[in-house]
KEDOFI-57389 format. One line per 10 residues: number of its first residue (from 1); their letters; for each residue x, y, z of C-alpha. Coordinates in nm, 4 decimals. Example, Ala and Ser with C-alpha at 12.3 -4.5 7.8 and 13.67 -1.06 7.14 Angstrom:
1> AS> 1.2300,-0.4500,0.7800  1.3670,-0.1060,0.7140
END
This chain:
1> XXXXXXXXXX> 0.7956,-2.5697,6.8859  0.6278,-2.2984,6.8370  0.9426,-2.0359,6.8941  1.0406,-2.2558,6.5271  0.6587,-2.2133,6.3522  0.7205,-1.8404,6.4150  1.0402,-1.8409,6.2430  0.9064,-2.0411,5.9377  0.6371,-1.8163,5.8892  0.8571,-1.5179,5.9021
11> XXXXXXXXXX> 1.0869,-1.6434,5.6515  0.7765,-1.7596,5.4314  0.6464,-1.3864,5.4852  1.0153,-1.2157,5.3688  1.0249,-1.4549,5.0707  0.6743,-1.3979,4.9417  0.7401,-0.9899,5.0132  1.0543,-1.0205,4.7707  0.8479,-1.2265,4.5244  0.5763,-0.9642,4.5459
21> XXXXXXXXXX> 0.8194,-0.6744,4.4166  0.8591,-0.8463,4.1094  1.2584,-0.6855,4.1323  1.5917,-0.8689,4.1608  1.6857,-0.7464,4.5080  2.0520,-0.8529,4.4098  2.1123,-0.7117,4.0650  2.3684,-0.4132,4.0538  2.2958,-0.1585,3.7839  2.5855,-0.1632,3.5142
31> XXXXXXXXXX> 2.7969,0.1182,3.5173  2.7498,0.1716,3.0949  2.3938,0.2662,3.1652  2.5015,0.5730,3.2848  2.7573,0.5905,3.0517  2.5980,0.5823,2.7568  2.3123,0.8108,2.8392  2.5613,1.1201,2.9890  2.7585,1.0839,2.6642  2.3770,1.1295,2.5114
41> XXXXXXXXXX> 2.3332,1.4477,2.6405  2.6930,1.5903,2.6448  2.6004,1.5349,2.2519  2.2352,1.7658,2.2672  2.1202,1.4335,2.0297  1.7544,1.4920,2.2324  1.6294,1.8140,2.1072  1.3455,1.9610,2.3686  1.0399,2.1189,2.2635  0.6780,2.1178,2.3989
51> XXXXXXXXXX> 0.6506,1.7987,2.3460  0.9352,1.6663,2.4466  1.0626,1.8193,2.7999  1.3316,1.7014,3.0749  1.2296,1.6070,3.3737  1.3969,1.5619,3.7276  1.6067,1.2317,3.7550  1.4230,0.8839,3.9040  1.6456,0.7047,4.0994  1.4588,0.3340,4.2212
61> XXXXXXXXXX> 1.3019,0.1838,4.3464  1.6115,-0.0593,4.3766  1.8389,0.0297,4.0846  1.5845,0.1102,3.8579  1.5869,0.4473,3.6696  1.7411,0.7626,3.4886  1.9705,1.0374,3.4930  1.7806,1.2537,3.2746  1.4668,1.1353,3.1577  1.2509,1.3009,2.9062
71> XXXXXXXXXX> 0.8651,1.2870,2.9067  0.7439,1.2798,2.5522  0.3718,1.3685,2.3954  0.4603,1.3754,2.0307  0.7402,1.2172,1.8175  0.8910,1.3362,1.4559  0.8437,1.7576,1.5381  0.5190,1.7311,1.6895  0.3519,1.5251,1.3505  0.2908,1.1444,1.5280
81> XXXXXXXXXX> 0.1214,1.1669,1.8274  0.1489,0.9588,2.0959  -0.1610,0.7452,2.2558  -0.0048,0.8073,2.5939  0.2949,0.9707,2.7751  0.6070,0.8386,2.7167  0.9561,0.8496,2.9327  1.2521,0.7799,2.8059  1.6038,0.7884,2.8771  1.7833,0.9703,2.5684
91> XXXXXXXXXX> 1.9657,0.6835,2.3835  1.6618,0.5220,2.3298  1.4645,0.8268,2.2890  1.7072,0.9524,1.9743  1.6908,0.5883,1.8307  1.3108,0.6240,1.8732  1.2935,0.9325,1.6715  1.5609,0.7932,1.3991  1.3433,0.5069,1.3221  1.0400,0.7051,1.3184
101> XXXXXXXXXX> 1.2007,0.9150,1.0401  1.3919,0.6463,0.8208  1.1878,0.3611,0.8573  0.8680,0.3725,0.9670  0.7134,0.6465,0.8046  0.8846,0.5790,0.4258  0.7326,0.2508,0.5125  0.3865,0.3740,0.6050  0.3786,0.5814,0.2616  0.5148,0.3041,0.0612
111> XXXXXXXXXX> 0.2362,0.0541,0.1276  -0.0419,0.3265,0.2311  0.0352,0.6082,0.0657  0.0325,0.8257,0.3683  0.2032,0.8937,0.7041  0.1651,0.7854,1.0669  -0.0040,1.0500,1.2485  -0.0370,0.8186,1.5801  0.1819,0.5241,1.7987  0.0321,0.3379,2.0146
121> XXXXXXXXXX> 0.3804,0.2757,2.2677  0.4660,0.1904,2.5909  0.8023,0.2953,2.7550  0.9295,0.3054,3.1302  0.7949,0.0963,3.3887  1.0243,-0.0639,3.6836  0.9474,-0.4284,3.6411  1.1533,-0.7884,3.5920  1.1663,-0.8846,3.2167  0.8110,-1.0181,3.0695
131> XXXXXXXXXX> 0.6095,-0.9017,3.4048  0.8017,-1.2173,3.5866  0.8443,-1.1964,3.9491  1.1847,-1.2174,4.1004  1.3574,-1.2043,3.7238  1.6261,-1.0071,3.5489  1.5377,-0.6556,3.5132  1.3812,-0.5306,3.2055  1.5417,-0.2248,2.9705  1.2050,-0.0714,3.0555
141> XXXXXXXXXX> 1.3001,-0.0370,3.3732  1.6410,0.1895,3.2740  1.4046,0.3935,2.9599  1.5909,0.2058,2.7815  1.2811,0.0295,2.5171  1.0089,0.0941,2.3478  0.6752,-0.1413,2.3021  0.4698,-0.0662,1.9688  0.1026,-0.1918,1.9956  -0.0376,-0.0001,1.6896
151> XXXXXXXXXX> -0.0001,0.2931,1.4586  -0.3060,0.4882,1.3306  -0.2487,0.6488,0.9943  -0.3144,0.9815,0.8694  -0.7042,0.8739,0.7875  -0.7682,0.7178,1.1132  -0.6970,0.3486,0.9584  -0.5256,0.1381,1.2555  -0.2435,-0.1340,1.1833  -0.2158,-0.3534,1.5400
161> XXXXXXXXXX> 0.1114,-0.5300,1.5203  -0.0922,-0.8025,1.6945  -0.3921,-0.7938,1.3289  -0.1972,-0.6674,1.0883  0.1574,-0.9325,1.1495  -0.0739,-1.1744,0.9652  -0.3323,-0.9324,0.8171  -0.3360,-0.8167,0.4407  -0.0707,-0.8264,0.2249  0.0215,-0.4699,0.2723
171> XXXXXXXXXX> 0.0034,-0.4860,0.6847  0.2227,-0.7868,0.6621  0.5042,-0.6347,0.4532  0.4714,-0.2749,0.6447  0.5192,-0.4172,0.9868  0.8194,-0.6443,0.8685  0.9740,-0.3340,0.6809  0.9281,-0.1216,1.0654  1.0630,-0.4465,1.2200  1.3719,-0.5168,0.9954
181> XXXXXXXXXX> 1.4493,-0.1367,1.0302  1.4692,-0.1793,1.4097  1.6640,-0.4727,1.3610  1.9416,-0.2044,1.2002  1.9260,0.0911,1.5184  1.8532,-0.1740,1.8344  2.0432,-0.4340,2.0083  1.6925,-0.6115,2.0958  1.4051,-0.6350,1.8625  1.1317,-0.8814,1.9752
191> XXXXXXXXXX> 0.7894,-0.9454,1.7355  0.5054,-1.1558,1.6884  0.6615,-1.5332,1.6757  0.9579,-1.4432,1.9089  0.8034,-1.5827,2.1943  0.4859,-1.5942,2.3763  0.5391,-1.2546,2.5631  0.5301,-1.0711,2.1889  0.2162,-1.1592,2.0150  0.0816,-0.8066,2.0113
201> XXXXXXXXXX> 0.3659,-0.5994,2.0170  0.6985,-0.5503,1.8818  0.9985,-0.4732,2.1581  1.3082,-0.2729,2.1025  1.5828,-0.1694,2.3403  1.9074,-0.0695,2.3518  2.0603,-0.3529,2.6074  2.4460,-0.5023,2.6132  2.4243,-0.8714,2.5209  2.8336,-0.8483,2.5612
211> XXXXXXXXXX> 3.0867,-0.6666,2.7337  3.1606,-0.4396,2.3998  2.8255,-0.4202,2.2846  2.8240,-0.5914,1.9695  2.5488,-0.8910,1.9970  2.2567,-0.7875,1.8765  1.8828,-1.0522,1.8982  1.6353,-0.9912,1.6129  1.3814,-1.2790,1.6618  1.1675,-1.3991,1.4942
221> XXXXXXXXXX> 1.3790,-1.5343,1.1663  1.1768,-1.4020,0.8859  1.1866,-1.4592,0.5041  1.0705,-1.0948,0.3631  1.2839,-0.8807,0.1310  1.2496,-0.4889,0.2599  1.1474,-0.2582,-0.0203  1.3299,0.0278,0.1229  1.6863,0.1531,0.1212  1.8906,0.1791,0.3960
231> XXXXXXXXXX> 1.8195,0.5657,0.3628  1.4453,0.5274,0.3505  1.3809,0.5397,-0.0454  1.1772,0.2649,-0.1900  1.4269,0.0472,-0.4280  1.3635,-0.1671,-0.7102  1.2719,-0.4725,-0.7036  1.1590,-0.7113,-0.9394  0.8579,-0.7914,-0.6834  0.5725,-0.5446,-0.6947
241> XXXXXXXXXX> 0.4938,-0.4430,-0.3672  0.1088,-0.5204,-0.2427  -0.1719,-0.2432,-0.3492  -0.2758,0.0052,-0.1554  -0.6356,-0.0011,0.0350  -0.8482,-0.0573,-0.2314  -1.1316,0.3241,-0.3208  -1.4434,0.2887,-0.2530  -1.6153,0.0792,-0.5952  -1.7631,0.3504,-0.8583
251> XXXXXXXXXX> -2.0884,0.4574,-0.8703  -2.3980,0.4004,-1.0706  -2.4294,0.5938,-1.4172  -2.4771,0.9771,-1.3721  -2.8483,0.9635,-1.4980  -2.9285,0.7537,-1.1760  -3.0336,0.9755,-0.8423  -2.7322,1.0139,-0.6777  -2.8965,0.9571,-0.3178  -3.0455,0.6171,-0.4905
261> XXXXXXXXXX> -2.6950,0.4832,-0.6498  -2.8077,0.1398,-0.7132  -3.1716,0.2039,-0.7788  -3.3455,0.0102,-0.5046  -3.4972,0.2673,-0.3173  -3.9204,0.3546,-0.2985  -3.7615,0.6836,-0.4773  -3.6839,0.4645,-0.7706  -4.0277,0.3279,-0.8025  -4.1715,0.6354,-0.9632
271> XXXXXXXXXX> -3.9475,0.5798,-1.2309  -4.1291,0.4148,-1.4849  -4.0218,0.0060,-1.5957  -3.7678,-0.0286,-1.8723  -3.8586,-0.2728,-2.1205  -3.5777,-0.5073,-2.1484  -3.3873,-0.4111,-2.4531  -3.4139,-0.8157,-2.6232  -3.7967,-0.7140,-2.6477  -3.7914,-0.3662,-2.7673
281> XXXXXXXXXX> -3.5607,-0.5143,-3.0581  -3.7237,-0.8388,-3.1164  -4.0317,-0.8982,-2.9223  -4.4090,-0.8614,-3.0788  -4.5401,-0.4642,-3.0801  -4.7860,-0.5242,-2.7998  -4.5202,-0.5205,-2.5682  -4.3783,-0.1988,-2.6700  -4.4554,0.0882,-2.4345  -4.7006,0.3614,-2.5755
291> XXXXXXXXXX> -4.5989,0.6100,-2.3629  -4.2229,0.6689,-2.3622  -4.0213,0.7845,-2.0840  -4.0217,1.1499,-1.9995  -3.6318,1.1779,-2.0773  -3.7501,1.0157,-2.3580  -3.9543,1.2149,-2.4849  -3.9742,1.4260,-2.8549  -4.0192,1.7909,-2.8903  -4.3469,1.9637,-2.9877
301> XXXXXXXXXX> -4.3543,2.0746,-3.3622  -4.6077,2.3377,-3.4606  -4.8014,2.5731,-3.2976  -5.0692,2.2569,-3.2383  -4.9317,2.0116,-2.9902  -4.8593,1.6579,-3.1045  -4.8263,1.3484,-2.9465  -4.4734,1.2670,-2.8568  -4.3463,1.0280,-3.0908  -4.2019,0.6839,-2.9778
311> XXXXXXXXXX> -3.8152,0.6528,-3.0139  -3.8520,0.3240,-3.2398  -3.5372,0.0362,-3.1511  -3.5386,-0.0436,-3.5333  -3.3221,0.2670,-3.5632  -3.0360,0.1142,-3.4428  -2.9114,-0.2019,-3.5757  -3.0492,-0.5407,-3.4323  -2.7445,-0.6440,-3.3477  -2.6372,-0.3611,-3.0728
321> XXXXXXXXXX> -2.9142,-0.4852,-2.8548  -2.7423,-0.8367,-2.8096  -2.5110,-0.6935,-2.5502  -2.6289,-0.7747,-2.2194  -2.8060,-0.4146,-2.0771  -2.6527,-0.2397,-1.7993  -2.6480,-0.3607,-1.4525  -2.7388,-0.1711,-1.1484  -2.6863,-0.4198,-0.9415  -2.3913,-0.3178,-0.6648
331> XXXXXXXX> -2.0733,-0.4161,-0.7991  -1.8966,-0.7776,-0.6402  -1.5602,-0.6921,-0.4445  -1.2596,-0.8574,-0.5359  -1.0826,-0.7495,-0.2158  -1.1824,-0.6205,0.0582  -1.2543,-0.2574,0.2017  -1.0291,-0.1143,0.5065
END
């Protein structure tokens, strides 16, 4: 009896250890992988700089792995950074920097009037597809896909794919622009709505569906028509596409203290009161100020000083004091700030 515990509990042991790799101890790696990526470099399509540099090959654990992968700091010539180290094998790596340059940044000045200068990504790790033990293996695990969390634009604003899929009008139709131009360059392009595994990211790789290559999954099905060309150049359309982050609202009139736009500050207070315009026009004279405002004020005439002379309303016809007076009040937002 117990000669059979003791082989139960090994077996239970072996299984649990296989489980615990999260890798398909049984799946062979195809020969096109290799294929395809010494055909890549045979054709230079990866061009190294400093931040983009060869390293040696990684071969496993299990079949996991490169021939030549590249570890990558910046994309696009150095101009996008990247918010960590990437490796990549160099199919995925050129299709990486293709998008970059007809897609993603024509989008990114499109509908924000500026370029990426960061990407948020995640590339290589040897793991079964959607971090599930004991499944197929993912193209991440060949540098063979790319995850996008965010991109940061040239003034620091941040567009999560995870905020910004159902954010304003212009996040919405700049991530489906980057995601329909994926949908042109990879054979898998996963987004928001896709499944549960792509809420806050959008997934592209470079994987055989079929024998010849030819399937391609773009999920979710989306109703958006892309502004852009297939060469990057905004086209017409009879749509106009969403505004750009709204400015700042304008300031108070130039005879207000700049450092007290709005006039609400204890600096204000030595200002002294306005008399509402209705009275100065209509109202009996005991409510008319005998001391005008300094800006106010007349010149001296003669050699002997004179009292400064009231500016009287009556000079001005009645009815140009029936408009309401000028607000200093902060101005209402119709949209919001970003």
């Amino acid at each position: 009896m117990w000669r059979s515990v003791f082989a139960f509990s090994a077996l239970t042991l072996f299984g649990a250890g296989l489980t615990g790799c999260a890798l398909n101890k049984f799946e062979q790696r195809e020969p096109w992988r290799d294929q395809t990526e010494q055909a890549c470099n045979a054709k230079r399509l990866v061009e190294t700089t400093e931040f983009v540099t060869p390293v040696k090959e990684i071969s496993g654990p299990g079949v996991c792995g490169m021939l030549q992968p590249y570890r990558v700091t910046r994309l696009g010539k150095g101009t996008v950074a990247l918010k960590q180290r990437v490796t990549l094998a160099c199919p995925a790596l050129t299709e990486a920097e293709a998008w970059l340059a007809d897609t993603i940044q024509p989008a990114a000045n499109l509908y924000f009037g500026q370029p990426v200068a960061e990407i948020n990504a995640g590339t290589y790790a040897c793991r079964g597809r959607n971090n599930q033990a004991g499944a197929k293996l993912s193209e991440h695990s060949f540098g063979n896909a790319v995850d996008i969390m965010s991109f940061k634009l040239a003034d620091g604003y941040v567009i999560t794919v995870k905020g910004g899929w159902r954010g304003t009008e212009a996040e919405q139709s700049f991530l489906r622009e980057v995601f329909l131009g994926a949908c042109a360059r990879f054979s898998t392009v996963l987004a928001p709505g896709s499944n549960v595994f792509h809420y806050d990211h959008i997934h592209v790789d470079l994987a055989r569906h079929d024998p010849r290559g030819l399937r391609r999954i773009c999920q979710p099905l989306i109703k958006f028509t892309p502004q852009l060309g297939a060469d990057g150049v905004p086209r017409a359309t009879a749509r106009p596409r969403p505004p750009e982050r709204l400015p700042a609202p304008p300031q108070a009139p130039i005879d207000v203290e700049e450092d007290d736009p709005y006039g609400v500050a204890p600096m204000s207070a030595r200002q002294p009161a306005k008399v509402p315009a209705a009275q100065l026009a209509h109202g009996p004279a005991a409510v008319r100020p005998t001391t005008p405002p300094v800006a106010y004020a007349a010149a001296p005439r003669g050699p002997v000083p004179r009292a400064p002379a009231p500016r009287v309303a009556a000079a001005l016809p009645p009815e140009d004091f029936a408009a309401e007076p000028l607000s200093l009040a902060a101005p209402g937002l119709a949209e919001p700030i970003y």
